[in-house]
C-alpha positions in Angstrom: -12.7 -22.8 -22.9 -14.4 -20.1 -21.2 -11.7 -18.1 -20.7 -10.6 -18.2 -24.4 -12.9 -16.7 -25.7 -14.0 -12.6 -25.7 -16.2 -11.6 -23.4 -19.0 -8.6 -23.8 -19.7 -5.6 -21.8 -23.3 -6.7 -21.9 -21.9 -10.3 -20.2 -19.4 -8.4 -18.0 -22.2 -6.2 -16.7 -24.3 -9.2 -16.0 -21.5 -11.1 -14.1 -20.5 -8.3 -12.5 -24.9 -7.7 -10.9 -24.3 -11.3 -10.2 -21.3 -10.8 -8.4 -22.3 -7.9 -6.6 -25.5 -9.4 -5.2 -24.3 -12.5 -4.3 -22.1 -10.3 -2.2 -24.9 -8.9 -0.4 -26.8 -11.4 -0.1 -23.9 -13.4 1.7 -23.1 -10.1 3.8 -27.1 -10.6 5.2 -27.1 -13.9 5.7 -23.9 -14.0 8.1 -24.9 -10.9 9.8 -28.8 -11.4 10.0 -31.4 -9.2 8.7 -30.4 -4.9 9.9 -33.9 -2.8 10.2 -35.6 -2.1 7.5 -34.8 1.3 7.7 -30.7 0.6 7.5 -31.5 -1.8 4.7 -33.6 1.0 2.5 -30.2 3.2 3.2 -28.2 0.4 2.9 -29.6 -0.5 -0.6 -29.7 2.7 -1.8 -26.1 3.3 -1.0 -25.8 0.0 -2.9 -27.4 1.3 -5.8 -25.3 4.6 -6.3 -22.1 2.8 -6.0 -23.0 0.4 -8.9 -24.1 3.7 -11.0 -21.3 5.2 -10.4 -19.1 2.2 -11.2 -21.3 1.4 -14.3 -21.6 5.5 -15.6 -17.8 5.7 -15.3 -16.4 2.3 -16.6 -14.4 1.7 -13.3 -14.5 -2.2 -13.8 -13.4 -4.0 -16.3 -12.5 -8.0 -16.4 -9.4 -8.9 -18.9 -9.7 -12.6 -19.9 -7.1 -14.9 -19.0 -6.2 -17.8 -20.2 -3.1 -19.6 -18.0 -2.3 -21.6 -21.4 -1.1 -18.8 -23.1 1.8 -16.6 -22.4 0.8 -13.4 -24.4 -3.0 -13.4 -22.7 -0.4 -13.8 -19.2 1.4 -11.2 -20.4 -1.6 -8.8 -21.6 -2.9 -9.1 -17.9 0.3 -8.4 -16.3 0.9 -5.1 -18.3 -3.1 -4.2 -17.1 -2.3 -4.6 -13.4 1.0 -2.8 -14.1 -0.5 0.1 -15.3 -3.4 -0.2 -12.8 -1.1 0.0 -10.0 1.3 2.3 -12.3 4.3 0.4 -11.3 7.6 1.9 -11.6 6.2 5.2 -12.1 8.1 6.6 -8.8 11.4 5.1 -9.9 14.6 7.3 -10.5 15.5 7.6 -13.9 18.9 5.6 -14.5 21.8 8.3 -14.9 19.8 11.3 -13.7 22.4 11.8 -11.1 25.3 12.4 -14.1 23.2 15.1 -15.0 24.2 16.5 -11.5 27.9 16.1 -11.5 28.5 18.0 -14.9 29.3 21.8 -14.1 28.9 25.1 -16.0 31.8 26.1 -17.6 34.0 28.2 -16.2 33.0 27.8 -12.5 35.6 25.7 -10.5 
């Protein structure tokens, strides 16, 4: 049900914070506690990256729901253009082009 419905930017912001610092909170806990001068640096980096993801939009979540082929489809056709698959791929019958000659030369 959760994934059927829309989701706001204000809720994807809010999952994403959670995301992220459950991230680095798992990251301290394995590792232990660094100084607290690499943490301050650490955190700051932390904090920069965020704005910078949050200033430019560079993450997004596209609901899914596995029930229904078009919201499958909708999330394919994201990654697709994500990735920009088939961008690099030869264009079919480009290599006619090619074999035609000018007339006149032989």
């Amino acid at each position: 049900a959760e994934f059927e419905r829309g989701v706001s930017g204000a809720e994807e912001e809010g999952a994403y914070r959670r995301a992220s610092a459950g991230m680095a909170g798992a990251v301290g806990e394995e590792m232990g506690r660094p100084p607290v001068g690499r943490r301050r640096r650490r955190d700051r980096l932390t904090a920069a990256i965020c704005s910078l993801l949050d200033d430019y939009s560079m993450v997004s979540f596209v609901p899914l729901n596995i029930t229904d082929e078009e919201s499958i489809d909708h999330v394919l056709s994201q990654v697709d253009h994500t990735i920009q698959y088939g961008e690099d791929l030869e264009v079919r019958g480009a290599e006619m082009a090619d074999d035609v000659g000018v007339e006149g030369e032989e």
